[in-house]
N, C-alpha and C positions, 0 to 999 in steps of 0.2 A: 178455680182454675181458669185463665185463661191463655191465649194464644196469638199472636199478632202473623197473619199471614201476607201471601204477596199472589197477587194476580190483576195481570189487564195494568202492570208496570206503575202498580200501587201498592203501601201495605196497609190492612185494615187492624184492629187491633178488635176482636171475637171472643164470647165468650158462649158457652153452649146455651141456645135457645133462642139467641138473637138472630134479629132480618136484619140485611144490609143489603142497599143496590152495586154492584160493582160491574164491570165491563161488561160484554154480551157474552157469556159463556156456552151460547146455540140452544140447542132444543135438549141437552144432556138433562136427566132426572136427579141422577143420584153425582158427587162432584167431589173427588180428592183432593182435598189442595195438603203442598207442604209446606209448612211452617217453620218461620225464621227465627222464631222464639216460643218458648212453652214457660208459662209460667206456675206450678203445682205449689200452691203454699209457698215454703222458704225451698223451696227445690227448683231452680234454673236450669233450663235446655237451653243451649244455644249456639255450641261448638257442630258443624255437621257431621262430628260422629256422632253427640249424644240425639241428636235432630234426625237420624235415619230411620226408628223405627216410631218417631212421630207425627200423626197422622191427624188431617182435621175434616172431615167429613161433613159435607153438604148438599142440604136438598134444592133443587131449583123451584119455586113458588111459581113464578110470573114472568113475565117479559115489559120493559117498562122504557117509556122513552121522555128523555130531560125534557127542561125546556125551550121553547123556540131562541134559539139564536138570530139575528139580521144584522146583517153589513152591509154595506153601498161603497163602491173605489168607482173614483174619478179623474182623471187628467186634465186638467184645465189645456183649454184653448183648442180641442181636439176633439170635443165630442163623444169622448168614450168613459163610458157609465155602466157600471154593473151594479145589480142589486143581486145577492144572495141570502140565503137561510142552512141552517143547519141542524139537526134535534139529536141528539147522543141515545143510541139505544143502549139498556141495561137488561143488566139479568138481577130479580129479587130473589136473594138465596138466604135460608133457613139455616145457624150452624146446628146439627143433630148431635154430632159426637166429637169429642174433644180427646184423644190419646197421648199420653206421652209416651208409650209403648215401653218395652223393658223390664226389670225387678228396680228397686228404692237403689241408690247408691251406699254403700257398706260406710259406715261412720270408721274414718280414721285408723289404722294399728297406732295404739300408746305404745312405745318402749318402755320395757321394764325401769325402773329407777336406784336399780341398784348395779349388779358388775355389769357392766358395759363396754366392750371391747375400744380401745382408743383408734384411731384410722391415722397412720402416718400422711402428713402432707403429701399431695401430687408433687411431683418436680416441674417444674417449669419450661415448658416446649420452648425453642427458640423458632421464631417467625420462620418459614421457608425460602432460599432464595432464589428470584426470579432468573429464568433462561436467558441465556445475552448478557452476561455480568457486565460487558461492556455500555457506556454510558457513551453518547455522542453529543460530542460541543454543541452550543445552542451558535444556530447560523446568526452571521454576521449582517448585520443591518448596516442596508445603503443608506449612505449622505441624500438627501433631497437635491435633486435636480435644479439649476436654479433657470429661471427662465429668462430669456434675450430680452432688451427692453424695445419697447414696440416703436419700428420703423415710422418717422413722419415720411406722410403724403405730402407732395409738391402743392402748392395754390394751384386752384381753377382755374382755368383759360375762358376770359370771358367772349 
């Protein structure tokens, strides 16, 4: 069995008894996450009805931080230089307990194969018609403007 969950605008994909580091989830002990997929054998969760009473339970281990990040911006001809760093802190979390919650889904009703009631065709709805039966001409497109041809200038006066 396992589970692909979402936290810290990630999903990890867990199965019970694995450590993974994911976002800082604080000093919390015990940690519910809900899962966007369960997967039991050939039996798939994944609609959020059948995903409400499943549940993925974890422990927090440790507190743990990435590795050093550094970058330098500069503007040429200006003198303006910055150097920075940056370290990602995480949370090392335990999965303990993996639930799909609920009873097994019921296999199918067969129809009997033998008298079986026939079901007359639906009849055929006709579209609804819209309010304002009325339809308005499409406006009338002006001629292009044509433009005056440009004035000559007298000669300079020397």
């Amino acid at each position: 069995m396992y589970a692909v969950i979402q936290t810290g605008g990630k999903q990890y994909r867990v199965e019970e008894g694995e450590q993974l580091a994911v976002e800082r989830l604080g000093s919390a002990g015990e940690v519910e996450l809900a899962p966007v997929l369960v997967v039991d054998g050939d039996r798939v969760l994944a609609t959020p009805k059948e995903l409400e009473a499943a549940r993925v339970s974890a422990r927090v281990v440790s507190d743990a931080r990435g590795p050093k990040i550094t970058g330098f911006t500069y503007k040429p001809k200006t003198n303006n230089r910055r150097r920075w760093g940056h370290r990602q802190r995480y949370s090392l979390i335990e999965i303990t307990a993996i639930s799909a919650g609920g009873a097994r889904r019921a296999a199918p009703a067969k129809e009997p194969a033998g008298d079986t009631p026939e079901k007359a065709p639906a009849a055929k709805k006709t579209p609804a018609k819209k309010a304002g039966g009325t339809k308005k001409a499409p406006a009338a497109k002006k001629a292009p403007t044509k433009k005056a041809p440009a004035k000559k200038r007298p000669p300079k006066k020397a």
